[in-house]
GUKOLRO-514683 format. One line per 4 residues: for each residue z, x, y of C-alpha. Coordinates in steps of 0.001 Angstrom, whole numbers, plus 500000, padded with zeros to 6 digits. Example, Ala and Ser with C-alpha at 12.3 -4.5 7.8 and 13.67 -1.06 7.14 Angstrom:
% GUKOLRO-514683
507800/512300/495500; 507140/513670/498940
This chain:
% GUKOLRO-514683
500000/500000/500000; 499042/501377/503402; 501604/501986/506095; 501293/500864/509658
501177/503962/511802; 503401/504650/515281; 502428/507426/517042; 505129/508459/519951
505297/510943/522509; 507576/512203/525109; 507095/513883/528237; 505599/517295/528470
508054/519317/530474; 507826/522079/532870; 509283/525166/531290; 510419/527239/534421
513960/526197/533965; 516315/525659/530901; 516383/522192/529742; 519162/519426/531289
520557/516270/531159; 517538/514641/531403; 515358/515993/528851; 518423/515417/526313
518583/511715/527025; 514257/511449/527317; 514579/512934/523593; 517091/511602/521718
515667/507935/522718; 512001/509340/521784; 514320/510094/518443; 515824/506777/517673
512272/505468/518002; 511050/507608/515565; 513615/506786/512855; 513945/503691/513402
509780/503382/512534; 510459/505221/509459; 513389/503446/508011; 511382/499698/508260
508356/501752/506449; 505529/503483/509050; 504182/506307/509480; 505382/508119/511957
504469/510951/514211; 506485/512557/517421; 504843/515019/519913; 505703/516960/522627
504911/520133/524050; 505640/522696/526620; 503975/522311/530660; 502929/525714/530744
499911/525885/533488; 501712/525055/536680; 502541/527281/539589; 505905/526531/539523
506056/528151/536060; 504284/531287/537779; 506712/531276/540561; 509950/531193/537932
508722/533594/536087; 507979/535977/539724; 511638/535449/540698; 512597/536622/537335
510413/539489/537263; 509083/538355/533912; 505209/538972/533018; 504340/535226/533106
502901/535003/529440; 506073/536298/528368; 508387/533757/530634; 506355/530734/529082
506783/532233/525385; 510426/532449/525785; 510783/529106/527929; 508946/526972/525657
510909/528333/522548; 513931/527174/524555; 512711/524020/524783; 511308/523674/521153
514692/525028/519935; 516913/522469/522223; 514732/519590/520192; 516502/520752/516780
519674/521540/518396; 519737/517476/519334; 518823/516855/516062; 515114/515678/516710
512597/516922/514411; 508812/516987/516253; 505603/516486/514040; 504031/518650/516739
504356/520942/520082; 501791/521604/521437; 501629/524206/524607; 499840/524089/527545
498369/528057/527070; 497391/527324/523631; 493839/528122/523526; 493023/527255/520278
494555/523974/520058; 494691/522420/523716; 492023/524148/525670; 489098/522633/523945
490099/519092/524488; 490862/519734/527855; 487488/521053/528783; 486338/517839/526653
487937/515396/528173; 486781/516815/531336; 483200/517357/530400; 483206/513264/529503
484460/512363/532735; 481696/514557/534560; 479322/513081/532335; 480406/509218/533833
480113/510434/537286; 483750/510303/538226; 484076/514295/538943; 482750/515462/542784
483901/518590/544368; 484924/518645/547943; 486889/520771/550611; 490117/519301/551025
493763/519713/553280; 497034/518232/552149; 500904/518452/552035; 501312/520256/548255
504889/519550/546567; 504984/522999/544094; 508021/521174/542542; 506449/517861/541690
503107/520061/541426; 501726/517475/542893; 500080/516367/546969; 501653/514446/549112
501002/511603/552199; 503481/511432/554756; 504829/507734/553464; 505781/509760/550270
508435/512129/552251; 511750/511165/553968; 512301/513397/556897; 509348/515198/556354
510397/516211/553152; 509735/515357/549033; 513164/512925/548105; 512521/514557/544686
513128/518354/545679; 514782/517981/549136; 511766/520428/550850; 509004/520413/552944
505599/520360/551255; 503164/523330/552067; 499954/522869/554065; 497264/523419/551307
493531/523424/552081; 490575/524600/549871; 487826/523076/547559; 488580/521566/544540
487238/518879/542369; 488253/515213/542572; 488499/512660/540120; 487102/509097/541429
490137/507144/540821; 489174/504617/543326; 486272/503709/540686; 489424/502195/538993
491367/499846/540598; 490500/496918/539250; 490740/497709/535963; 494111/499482/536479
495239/496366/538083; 494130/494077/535052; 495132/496483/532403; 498786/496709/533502
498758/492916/534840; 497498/491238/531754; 500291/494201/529421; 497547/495526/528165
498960/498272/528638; 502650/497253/528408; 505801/498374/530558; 509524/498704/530475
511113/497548/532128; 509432/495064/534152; 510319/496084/537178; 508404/499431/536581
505548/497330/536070; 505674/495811/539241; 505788/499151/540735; 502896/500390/539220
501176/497257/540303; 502638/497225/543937; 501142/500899/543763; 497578/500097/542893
497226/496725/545059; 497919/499162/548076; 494779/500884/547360; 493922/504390/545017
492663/507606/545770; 490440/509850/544794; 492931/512945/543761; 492471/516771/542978
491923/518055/539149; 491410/521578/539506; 492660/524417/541981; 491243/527904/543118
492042/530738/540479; 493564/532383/543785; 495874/529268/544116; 496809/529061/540418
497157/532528/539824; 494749/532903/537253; 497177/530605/535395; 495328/527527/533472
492168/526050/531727; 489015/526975/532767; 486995/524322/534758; 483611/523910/532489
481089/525566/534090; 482759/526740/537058; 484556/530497/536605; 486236/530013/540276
488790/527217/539111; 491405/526242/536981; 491992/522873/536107; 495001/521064/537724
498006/520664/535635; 498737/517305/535613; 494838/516418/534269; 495611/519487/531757
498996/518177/530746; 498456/514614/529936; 495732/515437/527509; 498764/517340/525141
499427/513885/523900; 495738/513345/522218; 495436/517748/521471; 498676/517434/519731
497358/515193/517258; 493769/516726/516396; 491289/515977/519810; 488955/518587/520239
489728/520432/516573; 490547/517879/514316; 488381/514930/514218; 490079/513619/511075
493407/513694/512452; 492841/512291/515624; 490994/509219/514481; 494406/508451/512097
496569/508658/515225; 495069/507735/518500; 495774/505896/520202; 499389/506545/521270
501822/503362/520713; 504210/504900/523125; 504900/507270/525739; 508376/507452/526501
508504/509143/530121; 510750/509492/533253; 510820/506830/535771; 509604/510233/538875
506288/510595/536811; 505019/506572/536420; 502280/506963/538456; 500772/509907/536345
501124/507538/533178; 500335/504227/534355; 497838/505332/536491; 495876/508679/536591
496164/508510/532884; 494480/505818/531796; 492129/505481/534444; 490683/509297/532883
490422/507721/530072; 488631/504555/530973; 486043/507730/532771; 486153/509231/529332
485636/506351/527157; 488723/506204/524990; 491471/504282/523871; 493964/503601/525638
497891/503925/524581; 499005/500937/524180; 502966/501294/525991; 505077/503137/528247
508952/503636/527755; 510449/504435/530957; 514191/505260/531124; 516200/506540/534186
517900/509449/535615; 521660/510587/534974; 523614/511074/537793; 527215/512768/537427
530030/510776/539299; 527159/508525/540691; 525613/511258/542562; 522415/513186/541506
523412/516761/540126; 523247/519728/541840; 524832/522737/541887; 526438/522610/545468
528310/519303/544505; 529292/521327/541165; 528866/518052/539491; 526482/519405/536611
526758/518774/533574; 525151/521199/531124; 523975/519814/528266; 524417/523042/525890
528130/523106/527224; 528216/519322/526358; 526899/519875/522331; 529980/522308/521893
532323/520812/523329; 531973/517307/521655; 529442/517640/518805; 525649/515920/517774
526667/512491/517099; 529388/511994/520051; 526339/513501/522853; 523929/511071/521259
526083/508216/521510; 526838/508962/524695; 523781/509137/525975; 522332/506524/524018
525472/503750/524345; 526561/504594/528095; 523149/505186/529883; 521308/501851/530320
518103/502840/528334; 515803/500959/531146; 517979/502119/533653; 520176/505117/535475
523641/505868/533989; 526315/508148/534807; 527982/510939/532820; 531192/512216/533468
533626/514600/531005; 536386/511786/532293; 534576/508937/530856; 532877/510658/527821
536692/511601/526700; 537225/507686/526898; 533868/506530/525225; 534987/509144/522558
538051/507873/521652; 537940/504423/522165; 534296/504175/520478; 534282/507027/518224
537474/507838/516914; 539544/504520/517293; 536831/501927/516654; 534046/503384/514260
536538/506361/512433; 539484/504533/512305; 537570/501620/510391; 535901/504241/508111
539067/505712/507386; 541112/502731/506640; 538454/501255/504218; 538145/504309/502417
541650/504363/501819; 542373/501306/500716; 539532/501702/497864; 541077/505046/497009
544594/503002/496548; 543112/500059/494776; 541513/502326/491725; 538656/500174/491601
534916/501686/490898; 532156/499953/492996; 528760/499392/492220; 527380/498368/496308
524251/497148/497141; 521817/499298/499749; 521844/497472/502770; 518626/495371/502677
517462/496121/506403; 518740/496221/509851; 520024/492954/511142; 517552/490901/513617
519671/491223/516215; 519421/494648/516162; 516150/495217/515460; 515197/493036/517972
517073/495311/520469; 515341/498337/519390; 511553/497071/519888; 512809/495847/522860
513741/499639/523761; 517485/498678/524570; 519001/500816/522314; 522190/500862/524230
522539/496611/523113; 521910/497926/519486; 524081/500015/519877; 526525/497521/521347
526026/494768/518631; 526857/497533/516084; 530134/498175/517472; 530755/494235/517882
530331/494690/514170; 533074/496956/513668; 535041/495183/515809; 534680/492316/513505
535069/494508/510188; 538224/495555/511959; 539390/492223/512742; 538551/490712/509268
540984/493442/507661; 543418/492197/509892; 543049/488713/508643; 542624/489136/504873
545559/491935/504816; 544137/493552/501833; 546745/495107/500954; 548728/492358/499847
545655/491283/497655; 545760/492149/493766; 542893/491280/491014; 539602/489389/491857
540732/488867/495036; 541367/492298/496090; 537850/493329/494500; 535951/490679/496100
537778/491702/499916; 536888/495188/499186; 533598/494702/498176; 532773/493200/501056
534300/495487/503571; 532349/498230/501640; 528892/496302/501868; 529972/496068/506104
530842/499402/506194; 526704/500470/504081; 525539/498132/506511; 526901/499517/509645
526032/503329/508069; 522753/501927/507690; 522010/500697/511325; 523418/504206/512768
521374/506176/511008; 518584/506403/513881; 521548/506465/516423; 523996/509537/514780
521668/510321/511767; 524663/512802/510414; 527556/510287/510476; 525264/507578/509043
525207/510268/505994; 528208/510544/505943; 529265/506611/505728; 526597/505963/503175
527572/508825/501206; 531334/508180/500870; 530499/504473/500371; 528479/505023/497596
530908/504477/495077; 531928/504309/492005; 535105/506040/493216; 535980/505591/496430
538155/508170/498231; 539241/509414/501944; 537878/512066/503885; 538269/514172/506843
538383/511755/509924; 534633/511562/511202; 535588/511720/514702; 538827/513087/515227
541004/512260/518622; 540411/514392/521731
């Protein structure tokens, strides 16, 4: 029997800087995704990769006095590693330098889009962000400056080519109106749409080897320019699954079912995106997951507030499971959330070692009293109510209905008193905590993969018996 196929991306990051908050969150909801696809039976595939041809790379790697080629090595390693460290394994990463595997389907993809008349070249002056590496009107700064990187955009003029976006805004407009192209949450969709009904642009792809610093794909035909990161970028999500090298492979994936981004990079996705493809004449993805930022005692991080919170610091200090939960229970998925070490001590115990290791513990330990052997059922499935929260992308409601789950497991103990039970009736109460307790192991295991194993392991039965506490008190 064939399997349906999900194919999933997240963003592709700029390497000149170690990964944060951010990026953790982006990927262990890209994560959750991905399991949860493979537990009700597809085929799944995750890729991400490594925004390698940008000047603000070039720039990092300057004020480190690194040879670029050997900054990008080590920073996209460091960003392939912190995948495994959060317990996310990738079907693919795919760099931006790769020459072998990315470059040809970027010159592709551009040589299709010149072929439908939508590429022009043209001297052009604007306000250039380096850190969003991207240009700027003066309705996108506050006080003259980007909102994103608190600094004034340089005055940039030269000739580059230009992609007729402008060709494209009616079909953008219909494609995200009619959720063709779907959203979350909606009120990114009206963005988007707010965006395009104020009129599109024609914007840069490529920039002046000078400019770039010798740093990126090679325009087709053209030796003088590189092509723009963002156009080079975007295509990682169709390279990292065969375009341009592997016919076979990219036919079995493409189109994407979901990109899960940032909510400072929508208009790149909802719009440049598939407007290059329209020009191209491919398929479309078919959804865009866009979550939030973090903020650390509701204000944005930085270092002269010394409110950052580092998410290597955060692994050690609490573990896997407790980070993901964190991230995944407390931060709206659709939304911002905060994160402080006050509040993640409180999530931990209440959540963690009160509510879901306390309930563990105590139904472990009353089978290991009783002597009884058990014989449970696997769980048949996730319950609708939490399925239906994770194709909605609100993993932080799953999340939510699972603990109102434990609360109840907890609360029918309390009731039935177990312990004063003997024969038949003590089997029958403990075989039914220990089909709760498979069930509840079950539905965790996209959420904290290793104490899901854990659960379903010491529930497996025939004997019974107590363990070290999962999550033990801070």
């Amino acid at each position: 029997m064939s399997r349906n196929k999900f194919y999933l991306t997240t963003a592709i990051p700029y390497v000149n800087a170690p990964p944060h908050g951010g990026h953790a969150l982006e990927y262990v909801i890209a994560d959750v995704i991905h399991r949860y696809h493979e537990l009700v039976g597809d085929e799944v595939y995750l890729v991400s990769g490594a925004d390698e041809n940008a000047l603000k790379n070039v720039l990092a790697a300057e004020e480190a006095g690194v040879e670029p080629t050997v900054f990008l090595k080590k920073h996209s390693d460091i960003f392939r590693d912190f995948y495994r460290l959060l317990g996310v394994n990738l079907d693919a990463f795919r760099r931006g330098t790769d020459q072998k595997l990315h470059w040809p389907g970027v010159q592709e993809l551009w040589k299709r889009c010149d072929a439908s008349g939508d590429i022009y070249k043209k001297r052009y002056s604007g306000l250039y962000c380096v850190g969003c590496a991207s240009f700027k009107t003066e309705k996108d700064l506050v006080d003259g400056k980007c909102p994103d990187h608190d600094r004034k955009p340089e005055l940039v003029e030269e000739e580059n080519y230009f992609f007729r976006l402008s060709q494209y805004q009616s079909q953008l407009e219909k494609l995200i109106a009619s959720d063709a192209l779907e959203i979350f949450p909606e009120k990114r969709k009206r963005e988007v749409l707010s965006f395009i009904r104020m009129g599109l642009e024609d914007f840069s792809i490529s920039r002046s080897n000078e400019r770039a610093r010798g740093l990126g794909v090679p325009v087709p035909g053209d030796k003088t320019q590189k092509i723009f990161v963002w156009f080079d970028a975007l295509i990682i999500y169709m390279t990292g699954v065969g375009y341009g090298y592997d016919a076979k492979l990219w036919k079995k994936w493409w189109p994407a079912d979901l990109h899960v981004i940032g909510k400072d990079i929508i208009r790149f996705h909802a719009v440049y995106w598939p407007a290059m493809l329209f020009s191209a004449g491919l398929p479309l993805p078919k959804r865009l997951l866009i979550h939030g930022f973090i903020t650390s005692g509701g204000r944005k991080m930085s270092k002269t507030l010394g409110n950052i919170i580092d998410p290597y610091a955060v692994l050690k200090r609490y573990g896997l499971d407790a980070t993901r939960y964190y991230l995944l229970r407390e931060i709206p998925t659709l939304d911002d959330g905060d994160i402080t070490h006050q509040r993640f001590k409180e999530l931990y115990n209440a959540d963690l070692a009160n509510g879901l290791g306390n309930l563990v513990a105590r139904v472990a330990k009353l089978c290991e009293t009783s002597g009884l052997a058990f014989s449970p059922d696997n769980p048949s499935g996730f319950r609708s109510q939490v399925a239906g929260h994770i194709e909605a992308y609100r993993l932080d409601l799953a999340l939510s209905d699972i603990w109102k789950k434990i609360a109840e497991v907890d609360m029918q103990i309390e009731k039935q008193q177990p312990w004063d039970l003997s024969g038949g009736k003590l089997r029958a109460a403990l075989t039914e905590l220990v089909a709760h307790l498979r069930q509840i192991g079950f539905e965790l295991q996209p959420f904290l993969p290793n104490t899901a194993a854990k659960i379903l392991k010491q529930f497996t039965g025939p004997k019974i018996s107590s363990s070290k506490p999962l999550f033990p008190r801070l």
